[in-house]
C-alpha positions in Angstrom: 0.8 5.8 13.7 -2.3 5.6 11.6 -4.3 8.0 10.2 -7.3 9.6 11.5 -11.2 8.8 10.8 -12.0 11.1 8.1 -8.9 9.8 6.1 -9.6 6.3 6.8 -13.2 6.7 5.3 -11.3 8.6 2.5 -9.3 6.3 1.8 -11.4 3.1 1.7 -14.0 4.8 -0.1 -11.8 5.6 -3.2 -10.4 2.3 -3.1 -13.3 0.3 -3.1 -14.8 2.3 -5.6 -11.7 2.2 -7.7 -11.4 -1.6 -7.6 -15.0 -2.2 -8.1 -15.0 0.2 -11.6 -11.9 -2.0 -13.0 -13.7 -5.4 -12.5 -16.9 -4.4 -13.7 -14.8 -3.0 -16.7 -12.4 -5.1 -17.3 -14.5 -8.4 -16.3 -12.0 -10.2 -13.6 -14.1 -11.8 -11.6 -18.0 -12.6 -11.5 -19.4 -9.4 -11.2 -20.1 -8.5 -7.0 -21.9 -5.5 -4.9 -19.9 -2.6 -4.5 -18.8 -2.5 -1.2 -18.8 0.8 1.0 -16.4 1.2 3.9 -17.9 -0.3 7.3 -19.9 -2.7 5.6 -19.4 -6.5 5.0 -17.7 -7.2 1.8 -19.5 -9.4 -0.7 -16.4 -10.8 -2.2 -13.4 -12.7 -0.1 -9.7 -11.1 0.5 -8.2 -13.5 -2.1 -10.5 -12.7 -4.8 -10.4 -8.8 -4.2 -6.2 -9.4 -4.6 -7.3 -10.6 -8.2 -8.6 -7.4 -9.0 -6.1 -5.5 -7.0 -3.1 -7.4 -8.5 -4.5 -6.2 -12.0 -5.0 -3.0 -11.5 -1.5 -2.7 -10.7 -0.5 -4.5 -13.9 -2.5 -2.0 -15.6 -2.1 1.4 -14.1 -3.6 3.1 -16.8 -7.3 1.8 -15.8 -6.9 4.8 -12.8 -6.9 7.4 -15.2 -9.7 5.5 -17.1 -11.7 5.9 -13.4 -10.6 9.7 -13.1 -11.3 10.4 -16.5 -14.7 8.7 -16.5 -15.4 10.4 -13.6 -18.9 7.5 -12.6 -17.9 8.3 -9.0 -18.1 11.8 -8.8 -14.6 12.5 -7.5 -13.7 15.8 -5.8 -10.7 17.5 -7.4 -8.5 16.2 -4.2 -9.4 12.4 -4.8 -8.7 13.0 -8.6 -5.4 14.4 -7.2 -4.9 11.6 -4.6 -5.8 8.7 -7.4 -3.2 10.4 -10.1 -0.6 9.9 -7.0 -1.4 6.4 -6.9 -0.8 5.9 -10.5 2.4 7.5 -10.6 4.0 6.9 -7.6 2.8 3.5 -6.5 5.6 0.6 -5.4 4.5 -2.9 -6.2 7.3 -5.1 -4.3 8.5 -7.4 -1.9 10.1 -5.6 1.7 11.4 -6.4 4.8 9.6 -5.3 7.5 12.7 -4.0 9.8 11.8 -1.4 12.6 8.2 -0.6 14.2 8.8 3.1 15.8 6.4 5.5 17.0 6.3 8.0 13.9 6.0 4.9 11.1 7.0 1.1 10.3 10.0 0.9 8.7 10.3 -1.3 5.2 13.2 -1.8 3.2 13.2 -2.8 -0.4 14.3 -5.9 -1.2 15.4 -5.2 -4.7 19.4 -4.2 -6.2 18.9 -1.4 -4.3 18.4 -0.6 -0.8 15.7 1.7 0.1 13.8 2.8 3.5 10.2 3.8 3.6 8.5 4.7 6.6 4.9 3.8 6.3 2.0 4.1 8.3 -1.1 2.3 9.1 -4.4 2.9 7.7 -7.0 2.5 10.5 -4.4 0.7 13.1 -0.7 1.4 13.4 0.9 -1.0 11.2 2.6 -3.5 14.2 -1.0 -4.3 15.1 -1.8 -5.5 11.5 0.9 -7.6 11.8 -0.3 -8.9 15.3 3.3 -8.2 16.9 5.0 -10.6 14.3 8.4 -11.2 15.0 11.2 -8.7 12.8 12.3 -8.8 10.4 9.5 -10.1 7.9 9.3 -10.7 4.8 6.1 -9.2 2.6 4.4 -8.1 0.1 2.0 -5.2 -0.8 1.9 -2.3 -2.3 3.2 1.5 -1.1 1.1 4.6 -2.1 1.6 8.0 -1.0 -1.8 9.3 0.8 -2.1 12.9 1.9 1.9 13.3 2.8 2.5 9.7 3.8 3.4 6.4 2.9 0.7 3.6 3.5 0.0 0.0 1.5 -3.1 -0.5 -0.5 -4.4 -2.3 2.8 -3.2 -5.7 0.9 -0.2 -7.5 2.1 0.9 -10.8 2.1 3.3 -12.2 4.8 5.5 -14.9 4.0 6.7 -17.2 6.8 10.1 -17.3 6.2 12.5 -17.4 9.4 15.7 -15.4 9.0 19.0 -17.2 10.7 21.8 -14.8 12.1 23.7 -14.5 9.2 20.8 -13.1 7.4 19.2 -10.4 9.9 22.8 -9.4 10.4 23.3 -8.7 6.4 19.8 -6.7 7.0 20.8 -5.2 9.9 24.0 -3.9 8.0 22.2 -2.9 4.5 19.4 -0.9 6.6 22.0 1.3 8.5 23.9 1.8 5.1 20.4 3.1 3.8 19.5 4.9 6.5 23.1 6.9 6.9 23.0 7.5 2.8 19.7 7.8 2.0 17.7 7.8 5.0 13.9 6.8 5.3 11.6 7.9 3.1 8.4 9.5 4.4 7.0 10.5 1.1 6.0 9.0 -2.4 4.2 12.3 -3.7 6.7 14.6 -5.2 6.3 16.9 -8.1 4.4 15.1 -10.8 4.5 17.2 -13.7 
């Protein structure tokens, strides 16, 4: 599952327009054409994880872009960026299950959490290009409009997991799922 058009071009427009107001702010990297969604990108994926990797150091600079308000933002952006600042999850996951309503990611920290995320313009096992499970990444989970996606950045390490490992997994992803289950949501009450 992914979402549809309109949220796609929702999506990508805020972030690019987010990203592109912290570096020329906050000076990161050489200063670069602000890209809109479709279009070629003027700077490479590694050096738009620079900026990215601050801004998530430094949640503060999105209410700094809400506040300032240079893009115009409707009230529901506003809304879907103050989401993003308190309800993002910066981490490393497993990538366990592909099923037909989300991905499923487990936390890899003390402890165990499920998070069924979806895709942003492709179901999720097609970014991945049908990588074997489980895998090991890392990215960032925001909630968008009732769901769970990444910030469309994620880095895949090429690590190979031997039985002993996938069956530890295997056992610590049913124990979260039976106690905790998977969660679908990251946008709770925020008061």
């Amino acid at each position: 599952m992914h979402l549809d058009k309109e949220d796609v071009n929702l999506f990508f427009n805020l972030w690019f327009s987010l990203i592109h107001s912290v570096n020329t702010k906050h000076k990161i990297i050489l200063p670069y054409k602000k890209t809109v969604y479709g279009e070629r990108m003027d700077i490479d994926k590694e050096t738009f994880i620079k900026i990215r990797d601050k801004l998530w150091e430094n949640p503060k600079w999105i209410d700094e872009f809400i506040k300032e308000n240079e893009a115009h933002l409707s009230s529901e952006e506003k809304e879907i960026l103050t989401l993003w600042r308190k309800r993002f999850i910066k981490g490393k996951f497993i990538v366990m299950k592909h099923l037909r309503k989300h991905s499923v990611l487990m936390s890899s920290g003390e402890e165990t959490k499920l998070y069924g995320m979806i895709g942003i313009s492709e179901p999720f096992a097609a970014t991945l290009e049908h990588a074997p499970l489980p895998l090991y990444i890392e990215t960032v989970l925001i909630p968008f409009k009732g769901r769970i996606i990444s910030d469309s950045l994620l880095r895949p390490y090429s690590a190979s997991f031997g039985r002993n490992y996938r069956e530890s997994f295997n056992r610590s992803f049913n124990e979260a799922k039976e106690t905790c289950g998977i969660i679908e949501r990251l946008d709770g009450d925020i008061s």
